[in-house]
N, C-alpha and C positions, 0 to 999 in steps of 0.2 A: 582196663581193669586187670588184664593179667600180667601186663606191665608194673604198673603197682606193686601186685602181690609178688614180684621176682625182685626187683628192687626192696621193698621191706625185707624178704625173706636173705636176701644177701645181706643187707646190711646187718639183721639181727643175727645170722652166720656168722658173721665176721667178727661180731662186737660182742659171741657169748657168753666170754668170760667176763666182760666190764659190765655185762647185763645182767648177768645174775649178781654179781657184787653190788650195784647201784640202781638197779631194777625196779621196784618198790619206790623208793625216794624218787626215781626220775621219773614215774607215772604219774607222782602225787603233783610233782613241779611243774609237769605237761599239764596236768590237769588243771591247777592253778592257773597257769599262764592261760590257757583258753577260756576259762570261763572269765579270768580278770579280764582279755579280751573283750569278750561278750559285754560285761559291766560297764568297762572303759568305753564303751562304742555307744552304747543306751545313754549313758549320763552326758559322756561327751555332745549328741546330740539333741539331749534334754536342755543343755544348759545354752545352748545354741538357739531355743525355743522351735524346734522343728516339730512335724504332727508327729502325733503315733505310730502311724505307718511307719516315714523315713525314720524316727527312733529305733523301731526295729530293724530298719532295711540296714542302719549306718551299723548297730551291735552284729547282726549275722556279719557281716562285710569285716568286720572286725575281727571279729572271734572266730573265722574261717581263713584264715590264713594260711596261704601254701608253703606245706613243710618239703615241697621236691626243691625250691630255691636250698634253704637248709641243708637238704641233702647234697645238692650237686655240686655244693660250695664246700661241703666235707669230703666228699670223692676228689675235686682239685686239692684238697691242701695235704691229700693223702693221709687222712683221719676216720677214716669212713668207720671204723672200730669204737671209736670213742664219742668224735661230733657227731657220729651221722646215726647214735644209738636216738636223740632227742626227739629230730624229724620222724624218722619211723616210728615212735611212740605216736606224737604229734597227728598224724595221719587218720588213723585209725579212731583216736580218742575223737578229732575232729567233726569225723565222720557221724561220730554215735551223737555226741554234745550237741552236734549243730542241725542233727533231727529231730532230737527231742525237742528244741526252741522251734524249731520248725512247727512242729507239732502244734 
């Protein structure tokens, strides 16, 4: 976990000025993208005719997807300021989104 928060915390260091400029709109686009996840995974498995359960098991599997690929992929291509602003949103929004379904 504290690895995590050093990692987030550098990247959103690094990326403050592209984060305050696009901030807002890229929270909304994370946000999009996960819960479209979570949708994409539930229907995708619905239309597969799978129970209820795997329905759910296939949307969490989905719509939990790790943003440290993301990241480590924006540290090699030395972007970690701009790509690597996404995944560290990604993270965190994941986290909350994918308890609440939980729940």
């Amino acid at each position: 976990m504290g690895g995590i928060i050093l990692i987030i915390g550098i990247i959103t260091a690094t990326g403050r000025e592209s984060l305050l400029t696009v901030g807002p709109l890229l929270a909304l686009c994370v946000l999009l993208h996960n819960l479209g996840g979570f949708l994409f995974g539930y229907l995708s498995a619905k239309a597969l005719k799978l129970d209820e359960q795997s329905c759910r098991t296939v949307a969490i599997e989905v719509g939990l997807q790790n943003g440290g690929l993301a990241s480590g992929i924006a540290l090699q291509l030395g972007k970690v300021a701009t790509v690597g602003l996404a995944p560290a949103l990604f993270g965190p929004i994941m986290n909350v989104t994918g308890s609440i379904l939980a729940s």
